[in-house]
Structures are given as structure tokens and as C-alpha cells.
N, C-alpha and C positions, 0 to 999 in steps of 0.2 A: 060711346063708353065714357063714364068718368074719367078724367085728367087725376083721379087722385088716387088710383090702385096702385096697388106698391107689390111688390111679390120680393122674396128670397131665393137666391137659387142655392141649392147644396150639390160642389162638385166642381171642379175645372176644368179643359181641355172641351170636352163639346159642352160646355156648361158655358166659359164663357167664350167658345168661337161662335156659337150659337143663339144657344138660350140668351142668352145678353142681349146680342142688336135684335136678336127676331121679337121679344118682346118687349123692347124699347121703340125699335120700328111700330108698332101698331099700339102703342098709347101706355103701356106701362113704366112705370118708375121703379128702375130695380136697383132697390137701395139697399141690400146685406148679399155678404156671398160668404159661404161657409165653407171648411176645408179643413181637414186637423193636421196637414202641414202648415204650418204657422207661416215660415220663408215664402212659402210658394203664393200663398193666398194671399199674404199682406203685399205682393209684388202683382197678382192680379189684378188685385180689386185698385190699387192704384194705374195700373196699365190702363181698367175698363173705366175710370172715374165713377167706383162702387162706394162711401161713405162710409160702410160698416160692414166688420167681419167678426166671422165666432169662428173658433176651432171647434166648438161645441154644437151640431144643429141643433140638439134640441132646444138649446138656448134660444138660435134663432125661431124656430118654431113655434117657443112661449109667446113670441113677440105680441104683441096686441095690435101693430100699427099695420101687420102686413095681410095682403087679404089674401094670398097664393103661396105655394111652397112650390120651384123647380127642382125635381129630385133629379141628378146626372150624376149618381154613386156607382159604385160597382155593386150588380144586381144584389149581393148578397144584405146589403141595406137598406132596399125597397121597402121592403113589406114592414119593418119598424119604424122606419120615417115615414110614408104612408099613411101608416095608421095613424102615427102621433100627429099627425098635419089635421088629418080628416078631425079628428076627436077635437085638437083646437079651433076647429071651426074652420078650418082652410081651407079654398080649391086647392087642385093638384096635379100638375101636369107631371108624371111621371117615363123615367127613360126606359127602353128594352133592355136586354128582356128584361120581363116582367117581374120575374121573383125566381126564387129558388127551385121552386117544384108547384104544385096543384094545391096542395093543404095551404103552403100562405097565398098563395092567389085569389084563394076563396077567404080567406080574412081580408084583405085587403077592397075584396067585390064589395062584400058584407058590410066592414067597416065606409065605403063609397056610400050604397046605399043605404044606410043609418043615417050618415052626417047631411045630406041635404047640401052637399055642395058639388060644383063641377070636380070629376075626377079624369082625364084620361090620360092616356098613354102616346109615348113619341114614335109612331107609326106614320111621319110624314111623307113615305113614301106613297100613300095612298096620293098624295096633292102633286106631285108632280104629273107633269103634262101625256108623258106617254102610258102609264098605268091610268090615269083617270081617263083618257081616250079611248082606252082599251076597255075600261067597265061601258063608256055610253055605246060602243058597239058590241058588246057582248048583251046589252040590256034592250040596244037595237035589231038584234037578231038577226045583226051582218053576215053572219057566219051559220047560221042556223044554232039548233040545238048544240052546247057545247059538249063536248065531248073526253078530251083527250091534249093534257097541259104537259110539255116538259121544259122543264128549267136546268140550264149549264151556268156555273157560276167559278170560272178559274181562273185565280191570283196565285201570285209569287212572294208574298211578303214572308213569309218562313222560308223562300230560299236564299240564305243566306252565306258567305265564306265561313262564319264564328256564330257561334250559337246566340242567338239572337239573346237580349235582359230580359231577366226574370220579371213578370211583370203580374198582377193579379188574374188577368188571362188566362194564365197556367193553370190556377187550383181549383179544384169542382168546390170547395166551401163560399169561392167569391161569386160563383157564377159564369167562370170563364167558358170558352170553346167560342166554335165557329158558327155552332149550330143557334145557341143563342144570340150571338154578336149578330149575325148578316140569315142566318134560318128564321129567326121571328120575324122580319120584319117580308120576307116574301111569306115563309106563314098566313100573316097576317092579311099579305095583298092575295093570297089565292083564295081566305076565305071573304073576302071581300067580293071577291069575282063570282065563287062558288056557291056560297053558301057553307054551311055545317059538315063536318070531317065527320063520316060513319066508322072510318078504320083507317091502321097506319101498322105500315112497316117501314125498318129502317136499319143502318148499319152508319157507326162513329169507329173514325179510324185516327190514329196518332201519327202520321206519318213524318214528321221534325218533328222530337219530341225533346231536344235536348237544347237547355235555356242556360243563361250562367248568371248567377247569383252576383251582384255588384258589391255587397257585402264582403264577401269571402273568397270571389274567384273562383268559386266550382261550379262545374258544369251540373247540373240537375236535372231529374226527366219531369215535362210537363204532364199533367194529369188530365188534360182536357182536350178532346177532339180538334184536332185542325182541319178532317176531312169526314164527310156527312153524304150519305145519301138517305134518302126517303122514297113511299109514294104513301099517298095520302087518296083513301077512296072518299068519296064524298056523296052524303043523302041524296042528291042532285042524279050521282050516275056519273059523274067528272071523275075522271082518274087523272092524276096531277104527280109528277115523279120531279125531282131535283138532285143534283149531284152538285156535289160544292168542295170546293177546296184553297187552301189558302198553302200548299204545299207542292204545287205546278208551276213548272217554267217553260217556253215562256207564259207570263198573263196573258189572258184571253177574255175578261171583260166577261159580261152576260149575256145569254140568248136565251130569247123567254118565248116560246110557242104555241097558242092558243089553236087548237082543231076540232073544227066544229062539222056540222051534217053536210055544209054547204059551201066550207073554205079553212082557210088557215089565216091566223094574224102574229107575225111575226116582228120582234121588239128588243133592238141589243143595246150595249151600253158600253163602253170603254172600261171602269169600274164596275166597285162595289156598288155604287148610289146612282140611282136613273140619274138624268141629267136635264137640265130645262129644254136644250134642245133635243130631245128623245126622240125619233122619228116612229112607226108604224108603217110595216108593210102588211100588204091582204092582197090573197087571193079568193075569189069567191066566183062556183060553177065553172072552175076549170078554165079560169082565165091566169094570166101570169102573177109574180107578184110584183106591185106596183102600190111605190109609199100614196098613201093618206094623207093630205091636208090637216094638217091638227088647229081643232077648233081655238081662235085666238084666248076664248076664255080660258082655258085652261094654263094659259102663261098670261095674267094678268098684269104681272111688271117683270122686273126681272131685277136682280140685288146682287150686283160685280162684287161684293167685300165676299161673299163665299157661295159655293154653288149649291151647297144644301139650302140657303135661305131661301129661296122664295117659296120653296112646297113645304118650310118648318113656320113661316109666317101664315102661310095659307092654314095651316093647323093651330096656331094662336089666334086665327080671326074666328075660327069655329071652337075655342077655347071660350075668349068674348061672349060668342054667342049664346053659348051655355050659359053661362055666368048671367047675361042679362034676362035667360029666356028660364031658368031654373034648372036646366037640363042637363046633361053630361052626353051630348054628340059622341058619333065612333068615330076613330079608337076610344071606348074608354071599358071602366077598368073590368065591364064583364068580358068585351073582345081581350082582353088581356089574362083571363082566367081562360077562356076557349083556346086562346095560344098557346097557353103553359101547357093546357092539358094536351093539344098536343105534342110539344118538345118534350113532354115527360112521357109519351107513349113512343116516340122514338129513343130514346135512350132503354126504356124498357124493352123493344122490340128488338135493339141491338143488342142487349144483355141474353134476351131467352132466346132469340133467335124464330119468334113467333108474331104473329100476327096480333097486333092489340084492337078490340074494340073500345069506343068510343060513346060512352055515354048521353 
């Protein structure tokens, strides 16, 4: 790859814990960071040794010298920066979730394939070691025919003594809930597993709903789901369920279950985010269960300054690759319109209380 790419990122906190070393790590110059708090961003970009800031992206955006735009906004400014990126000729690695609803998702696809440049989206949980283990045996037909996925996903972070700060998380206009934040990104690994969602049901619950405004001191009720279930049927014949919560004590991490003709492969995690050392347990023909050797390639190095980096750099080398190969590698921004359209068919199906099909 050229030594001479430059990218901008728009956004702080996973913008620069992240996006910064992961694409400095692997050959990028990231010389602007955007942010329209002013204090915060100028105290950033001096922390990360960033050279230039806008409180304005689009400013940044106009830029002529940068050849990438990292978008790390709150969802509700995806699909405007997005677009403006793509139109001035940018790649685009953009964060989950993906946008607001289906209608800008599909501008956002559209405007990707117009502009001729890489677009995708920050679904690096696909690279980490114990979901990519899990696709080459689900592709090896360890298990036989898959059949039958559940997903337990429960945190404590809303159990709180005081009601937790008001944060953009709260409002359906930013794009907040649980289902977006931590639901796209197993979304997105089940249909990577699976293939295509024929149908979805689902129910969104508020269970701590009560935030207090830093401003003013009043307590106020959040608008957006802290607790999600779903099941997702899938073209395939896979039925896939998940239940998520970020409103249980104690936390319990995740347990991801894969049941197939011929066994079961079994996959948990302390957290929200797989972990580099992930392990895999399998059973197959009625033998016990018993972890898996995880193929070394799939932990190529490992990156101690934080535990998301080594499966967010592994999605920046296949950024790269796009970039040099003309292509836009998955995640990009059609699996990101296929996403939406999920999350927008469980929120729908939690509204009517019916069964949504799937396009």
C-alpha cells in the first residue's frame, strides 16, 4: 500500500481508541479529526498527535489531500457524511449501526456504488478468532447441516444506584438502543454464518429507562430499548433467536450456540466484544463437548494497547485491499443495508406484534 494515504476520521471515543492506531498500525497517515466540540477535539487530536481539526466535517470532507473519510458519529449522521464522502471521491469505512432505518441505507448502498470507491462498514467482529473459526467449521460441515442458533447476550451497565447521564443513546432520532449498538454487529455475524434473513420477529423492552440530564439535573425517560429479543428465520432453513440485555445483574458475558445435524459448537465471552482469545467448544455424533484448537491464522499478531484492535486492523487490511483491488470487501455498505433491513423489521415486528417478511 502507498506510504502516502491520508484519511480523516469524524468522531471521538471509538474514533480515536480505535480507528487511530488501527489505521496508523497498517500504513495510514491520519492527519484531521473532526468533532463539533471544539475543547474536546482540540485536547484529542493533541493526545493522538493528529495535525488538523474541523468542528465542521464537511469541511474536512472538502479536503482534496485525504483519500478516506472514518465516520465514528452517532448513527444518526451516517448517511449525510457517507454520502458527502463517497460524492467527493472518498473511501469510507463507516461505524454501526449503519443508519437510521432502510430508506438511508439504500442511499447510502446506491451512493457506494456510484462513486467507485471502497465503502464498508465497522463489523470487525467478523475477524476476530473465535467467530471466523466458527464460519471455517460451519463451511466445513463439522456439524453437519446447520440448523438451530441461540444467542444470550447479558450486561449490567444500566444497573445503576443513580440514573445513569443523558447521553445520545437515549433518543430514537440519534440512533440509540441496544439493538443497534451490540444487535448489528451479531446481525451481521449470523448473516455471515447463515446467509440471507427470509423473516423476523422481535420484541424491544426499556427496562432502565430513567437518565438524568447534566444540564438541568432532571431525571428523564430514555426512548430507546435497553432490552431486545429477536428470531431471525433465514432462506437457508437456520432459525437463529437472541435475547440481549444491558439491564441484568449480575453480567453474564455471551453464549453463542451453533446446532447443526451432527453436533453443536459452542462460543462465550466475558463481554460485549469476542475476545482474541475466544475459545470453541464442539460436540459432534454424540461425543462430549471438547474445546477446538483455534487455527493460529486466525490471531495473526495480537495488539496489547486495546482488545478490539487486532480483528478492527484485520478489517482495515481488507479495507487496503479494496482500495488497491477496486473493490469494496464484506462488511460493506450492501451487508449494511441487509442489516438495517433487518433492525428495522424487529422494531416493526415489536410495534405490530407480527411476523415481518423480508425482501
Amino acid at each position: 500500500m502507498p506510504a502516502s494515504r491520508r484519511i480523516g476520521i469524524v468522531g471521538l471515543g471509538f474514533g480515536t481508541q480505535v480507528y487511530v492506531p488501527a489505521f496508523r498500525s497498517e500504513g495510514w497517515d491520519v492527519v484531521a479529526l473532526s468533532s463539533r466540540t471544539r475543547d474536546k477535539l482540540v485536547q484529542a487530536a493533541a493526545s493522538a498527535g493528529i495535525p488538523d481539526v474541523h468542528t465542521d466535517p464537511m469541511e474536512m470532507i472538502a479536503r482534496r489531500d485525504l483519500d478516506a473519510i472514518g465516520i465514528v458519529t452517532p448513527p444518526s449522521a451516517h448517511a449525510e457524511l457517507s454520502i458527502a464522502a463517497l460524492r467527493a471521491g472518498k473511501h469510507v469505512m463507516c461505524e454501526k449501526p449503519f443508519a437510521l432505518n432502510a430508506t438511508e441505507a439504500s442511499a447510502m448502498r446506491d451512493a457506494a456504488q456510484a462513486s467507485a470507491r471502497t465503502a464498508m462498514v465497522g463489523h470487525e467482529f467478523r475477524h476476530t478468532p473465535q467467530r471466523a473459526f466458527i464460519k471455517q467449521l460451519l463451511d466445513d460441515g463439522h456439524i453437519g447441516r446447520p440448523e438451530l442458533c441461540t444467542i444470550e447476550l447479558f450486561l449490567d451497565r444500566y444497573v445503576t444506584r443513580e440514573p445513569r447521564p443523558l447521553a445520545w443513546m437515549a433518543w430514537n432520532r440519534a440512533g440509540g438502543g441496544l439493538l443497534g449498538a451490540l444487535g448489528s454487529h451479531y446481525i451481521d455475524g449470523l448473516r455471515h454464518w447463515f446467509g440471507e434473513v427470509a423473516s423476523v420477529s422481535g420484541r424491544l423492552a426499556n427496562l432502565r429507562p430513567d437518565v438524568r440530564d447534566a444540564a438541568t439535573g432532571a431525571i428523564v425517560k430514555a426512548e430507546t430499548d435497553d432490552t431486545f429479543l429477536f428470531t431471525l428465520q433465514f432462506q437457508s432453513g437456520v432459525i437463529a433467536t437472541m435475547t440481549a440485555s444491558f439491564a441484568t445483574t449480575p453480567a453474564r458475558g455471551a453464549k453463542i450456540a451453533v446446532m447443526g445435524q451432527r453436533g453443536t459448537l459452542l462460543a462465550e465471552q466475558p463481554g460485549p466484544n469476542p475476545m482474541e482469545d475466544g475459545t470453541v467448544l464442539a460436540s459432534r455424533d454424540g461425543s462430549p463437548l471438547e474445546e477446538l484448537p483455534t487455527p493460529a491464522k486466525y490471531t495473526p499478531f495480537t495488539d496489547a494497547r486495546d482488545h478490539r484492535l487486532m480483528a478492527f486492523r484485520l478489517l482495515v487490511r481488507e479495507f487496503n485491499d479494496g482500495i488497491d483491488g477496486g473493490t469494496s470487501p464484506s462488511p460493506n455498505f450492501t451487508d449494511g443495508l441487509r442489516c438495517q433491513q433487518v433492525l428495522d423489521a424487529v422494531r416493526e415486528s415489536s410495534a405490530s406484534g407480527r411476523t415481518v417478511a423480508l425482501r
